[in-house]
N, C-alpha and C positions, 0 to 999 in steps of 0.2 A: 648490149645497147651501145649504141654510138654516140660521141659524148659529142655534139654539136657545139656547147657554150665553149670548151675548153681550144678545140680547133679552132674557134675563129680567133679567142683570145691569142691562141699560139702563131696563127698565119698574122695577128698586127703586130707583137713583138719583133718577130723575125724579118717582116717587112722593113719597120722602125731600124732594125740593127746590122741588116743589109745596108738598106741607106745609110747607114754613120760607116760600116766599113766599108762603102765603096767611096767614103769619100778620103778616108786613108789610101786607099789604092794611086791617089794621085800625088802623093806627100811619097812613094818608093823611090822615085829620081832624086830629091837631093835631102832627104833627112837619112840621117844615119840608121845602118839596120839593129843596132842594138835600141833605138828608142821604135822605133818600125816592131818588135817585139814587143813592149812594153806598152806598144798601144792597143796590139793585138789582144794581149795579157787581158789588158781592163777592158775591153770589149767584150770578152768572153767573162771573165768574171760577174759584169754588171746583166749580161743576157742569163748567167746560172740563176742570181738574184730576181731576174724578173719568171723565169720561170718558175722557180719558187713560189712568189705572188699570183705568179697563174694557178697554180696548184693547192695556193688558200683559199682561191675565189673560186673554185672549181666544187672545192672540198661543200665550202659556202652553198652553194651555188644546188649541189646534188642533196647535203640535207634539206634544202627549203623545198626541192623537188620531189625527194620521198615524200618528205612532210604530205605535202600537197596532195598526193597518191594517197596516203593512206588516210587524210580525211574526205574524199572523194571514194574511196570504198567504202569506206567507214559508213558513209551517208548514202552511198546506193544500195548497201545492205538495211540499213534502217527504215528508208521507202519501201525497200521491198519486202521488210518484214511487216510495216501498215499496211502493206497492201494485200497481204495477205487474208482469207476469214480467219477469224481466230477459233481453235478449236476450245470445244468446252473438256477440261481434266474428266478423272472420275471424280477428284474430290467434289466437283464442281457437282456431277447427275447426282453422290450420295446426301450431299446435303439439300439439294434439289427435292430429291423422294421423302427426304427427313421432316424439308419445311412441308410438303403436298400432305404427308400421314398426319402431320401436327391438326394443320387444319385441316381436315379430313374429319381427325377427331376432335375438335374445337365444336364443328360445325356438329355434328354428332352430339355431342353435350347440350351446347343449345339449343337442340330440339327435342332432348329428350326435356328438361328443366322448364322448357314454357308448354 
């Protein structure tokens, strides 16, 4: 499965931190290359960091999407099991014939008594 939320998240990150390091890129002529490192440093640090963040919100993001899925299963298997006829058990026909002999013989008694 192709994770759609997580890409885009990652293409605005990297958008966002292209833009902050290309604007370093103009600060190479006269700042010193040991701070010219140091800014590169926390650039990439701070881009680990939000990647990080994208990968909680992802995390986030995929359980509210299972979720989702499986009570959307959950509930086209429940339709489909109302919607089915429902069959009758045996226990259902034995007590069926049980209650039909009772009165059968009920009805029997009563005609012999009057």
């Amino acid at each position: 499965m192709i994770n759609f939320n997580k890409n885009v998240l990652i293409n605005q990150t990297l958008d966002k931190y292209y833009d902050t390091f290309s604007h370093t890129l103009d600060t190479n002529d006269f700042v010193p290359e040991k701070f010219n490192k140091k800014i590169s440093k926390y650039i990439f640090k701070n881009m680990k960091k939000a990647f990080k963040r994208i990968d909680r919100e992802d995390r986030k993001y995929q359980r509210k999407f299972r979720k989702k899925v499986r009570a959307k299963n959950k509930e086209e298997k429940r339709l489909l099991k109302l919607s089915k006829p429902k069959k009758k058990g045996i226990f259902s026909k034995l007590f069926s014939k049980k209650d039909k002999k009772v009165g059968e013989v009920k009805n029997a008694d009563s005609n012999n008594n009057s």
